[in-house]
C-alpha positions as CSV (number, residue, x, y, z in Angstrom):
1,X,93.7,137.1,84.8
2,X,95.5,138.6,87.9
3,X,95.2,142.7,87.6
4,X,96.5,144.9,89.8
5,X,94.2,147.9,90.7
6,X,95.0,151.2,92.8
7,X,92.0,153.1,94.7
8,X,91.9,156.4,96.3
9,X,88.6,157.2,97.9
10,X,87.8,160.7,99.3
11,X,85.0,161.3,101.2
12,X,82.9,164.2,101.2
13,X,83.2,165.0,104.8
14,X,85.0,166.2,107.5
15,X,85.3,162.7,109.4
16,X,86.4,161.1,106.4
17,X,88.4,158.0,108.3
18,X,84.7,156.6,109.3
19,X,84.3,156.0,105.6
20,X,87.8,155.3,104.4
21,X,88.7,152.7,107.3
22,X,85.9,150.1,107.2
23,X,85.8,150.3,103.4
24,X,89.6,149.1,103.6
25,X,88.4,146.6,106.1
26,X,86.1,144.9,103.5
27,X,88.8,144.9,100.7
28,X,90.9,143.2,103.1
29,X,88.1,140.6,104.4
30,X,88.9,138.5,101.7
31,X,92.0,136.3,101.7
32,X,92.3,135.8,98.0
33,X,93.2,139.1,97.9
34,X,96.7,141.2,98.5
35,X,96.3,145.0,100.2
36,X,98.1,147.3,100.4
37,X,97.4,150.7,101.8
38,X,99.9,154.0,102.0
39,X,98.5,157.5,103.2
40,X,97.5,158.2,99.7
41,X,95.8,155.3,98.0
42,X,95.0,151.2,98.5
43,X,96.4,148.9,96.1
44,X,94.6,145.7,95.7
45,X,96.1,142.7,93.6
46,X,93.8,139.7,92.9
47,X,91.8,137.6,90.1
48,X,89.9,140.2,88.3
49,X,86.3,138.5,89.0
50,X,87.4,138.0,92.7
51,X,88.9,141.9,93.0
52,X,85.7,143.3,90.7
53,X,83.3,141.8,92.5
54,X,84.6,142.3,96.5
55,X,85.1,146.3,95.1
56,X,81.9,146.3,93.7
57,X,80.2,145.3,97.3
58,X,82.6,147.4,99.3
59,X,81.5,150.4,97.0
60,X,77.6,149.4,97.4
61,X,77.4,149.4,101.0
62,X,79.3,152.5,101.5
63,X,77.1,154.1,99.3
64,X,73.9,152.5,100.3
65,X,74.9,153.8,104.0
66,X,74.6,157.6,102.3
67,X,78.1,158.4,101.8
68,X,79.2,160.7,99.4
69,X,82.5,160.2,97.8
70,X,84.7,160.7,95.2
71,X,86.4,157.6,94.0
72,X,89.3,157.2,91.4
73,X,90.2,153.7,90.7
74,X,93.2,153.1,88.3
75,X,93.3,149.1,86.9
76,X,95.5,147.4,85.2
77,X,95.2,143.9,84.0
78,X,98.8,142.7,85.0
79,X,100.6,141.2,88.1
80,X,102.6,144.6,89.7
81,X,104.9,144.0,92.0
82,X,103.3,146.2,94.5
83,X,104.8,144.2,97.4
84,X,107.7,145.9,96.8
85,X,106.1,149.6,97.6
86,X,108.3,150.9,94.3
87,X,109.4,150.1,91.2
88,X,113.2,150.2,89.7
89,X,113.5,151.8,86.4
């Protein structure tokens, strides 16, 4: 099932890009993925097994490393045309 998930993660810090950029990095290490990244939040599209599990390890290694975040992730389990950066209605 491809699902289509948006992340924002907000560090707890005042350099908050040494958290946020190689956590994006690692979402984007895998090519089985699609990323997409604004100044707000990442959108990731993918196989929900392949996008659980490469959020899953992204998570753990930022947090085993000591950071302190807040992170809201929004899924949904359908194919969003997030290439197009907007949606018509």
């Amino acid at each position: 099932m491809i699902v289509t998930l948006e992340i924002s993660l907000y560090p707890l810090k005042d350099e908050y890009e040494s958290d946020i950029i190689p956590f994006i990095q690692s979402l984007n290490s895998n090519p089985e993925l699609k990323v997409f990244t604004n100044a707000m939040s990442t959108y990731v599209k993918g196989e929900w097994g392949t996008v659980n599990n490469v959020l899953s390890t992204a998570l753990e290694s930022l947090w085993s490393e000591g950071a302190t975040s807040s992170t809201v992730v929004k899924i949904i389990p359908r194919d969003l045309p997030i290439e197009d950066g907007f949606f018509n209605l």
